[in-house]
C-alpha positions in Angstrom: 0.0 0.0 0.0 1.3 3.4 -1.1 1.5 6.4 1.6 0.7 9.6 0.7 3.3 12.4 1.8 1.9 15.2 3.5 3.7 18.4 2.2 3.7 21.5 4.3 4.4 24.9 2.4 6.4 27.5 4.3 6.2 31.4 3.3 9.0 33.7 4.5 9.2 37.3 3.8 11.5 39.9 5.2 9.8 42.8 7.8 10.5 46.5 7.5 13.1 46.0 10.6 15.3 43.1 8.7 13.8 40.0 10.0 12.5 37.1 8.3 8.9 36.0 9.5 8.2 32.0 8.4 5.1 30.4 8.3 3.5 27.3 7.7 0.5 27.7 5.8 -1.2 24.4 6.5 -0.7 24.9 10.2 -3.2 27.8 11.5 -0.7 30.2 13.5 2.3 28.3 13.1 4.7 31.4 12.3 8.3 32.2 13.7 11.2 34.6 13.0 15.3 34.7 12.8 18.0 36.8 11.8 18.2 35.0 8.0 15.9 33.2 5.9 17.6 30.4 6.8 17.4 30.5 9.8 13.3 31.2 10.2 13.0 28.2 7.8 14.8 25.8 10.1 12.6 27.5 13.1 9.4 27.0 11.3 10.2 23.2 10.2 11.5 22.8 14.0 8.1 24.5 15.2 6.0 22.5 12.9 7.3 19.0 13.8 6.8 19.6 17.3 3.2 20.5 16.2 2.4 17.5 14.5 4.4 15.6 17.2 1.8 17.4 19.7 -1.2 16.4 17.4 -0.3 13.1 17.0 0.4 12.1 20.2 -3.3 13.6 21.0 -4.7 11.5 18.4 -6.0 14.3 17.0 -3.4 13.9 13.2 -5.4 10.8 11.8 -3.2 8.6 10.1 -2.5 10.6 7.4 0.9 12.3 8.9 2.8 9.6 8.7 5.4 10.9 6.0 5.8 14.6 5.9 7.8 17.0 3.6 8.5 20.6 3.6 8.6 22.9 1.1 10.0 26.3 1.4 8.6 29.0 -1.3 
C-alpha cells in the first residue's frame, strides 16, 4: 500500500526592521522569525514538527501524517 506524503508549504518574507517571519501555511498560527531566511526556515520546520508531534500524540493527526515534507517557497 502506497503512503501519501503530506507536504507543508512555508512562506517567508522579510519585515521592514530586517527579520525574516516564516510560516507554515497548512498549520493555523504556526509562524516564527530569525535573523536570515535560513534561519526562520529551520525555526518554522522545528516548530511545525513539534506541532504535529503534539497532534499526534493527541490522536487528534489521523493517520495521514505519517510521511511529511516541507517545502520552502
Amino acid at each position: 500500500r502506497r503512503r501519501e506524503v503530506t507536504v507543508f508549504n512555508i512562506e517567508a518574507e522579510q519585515e521592514t526592521d530586517g527579520r525574516w517571519l516564516a510560516e507554515v501555511t497548512e498549520l493555523a498560527g504556526v509562524m516564527c522569525y530569525g535573523a536570515s531566511q535560513a534561519e526562520a526556515i529551520a525555526r518554522i520546520q522545528a516548530l511545525g514538527l513539534r506541532v504535529v508531534a503534539d497532534r499526534l500524540e493527541h490522536d487528534e493527526a489521523g493517520g495521514d501524517l505519517l510521511e511529511i515534507s516541507f517545502n520552502a517557497a
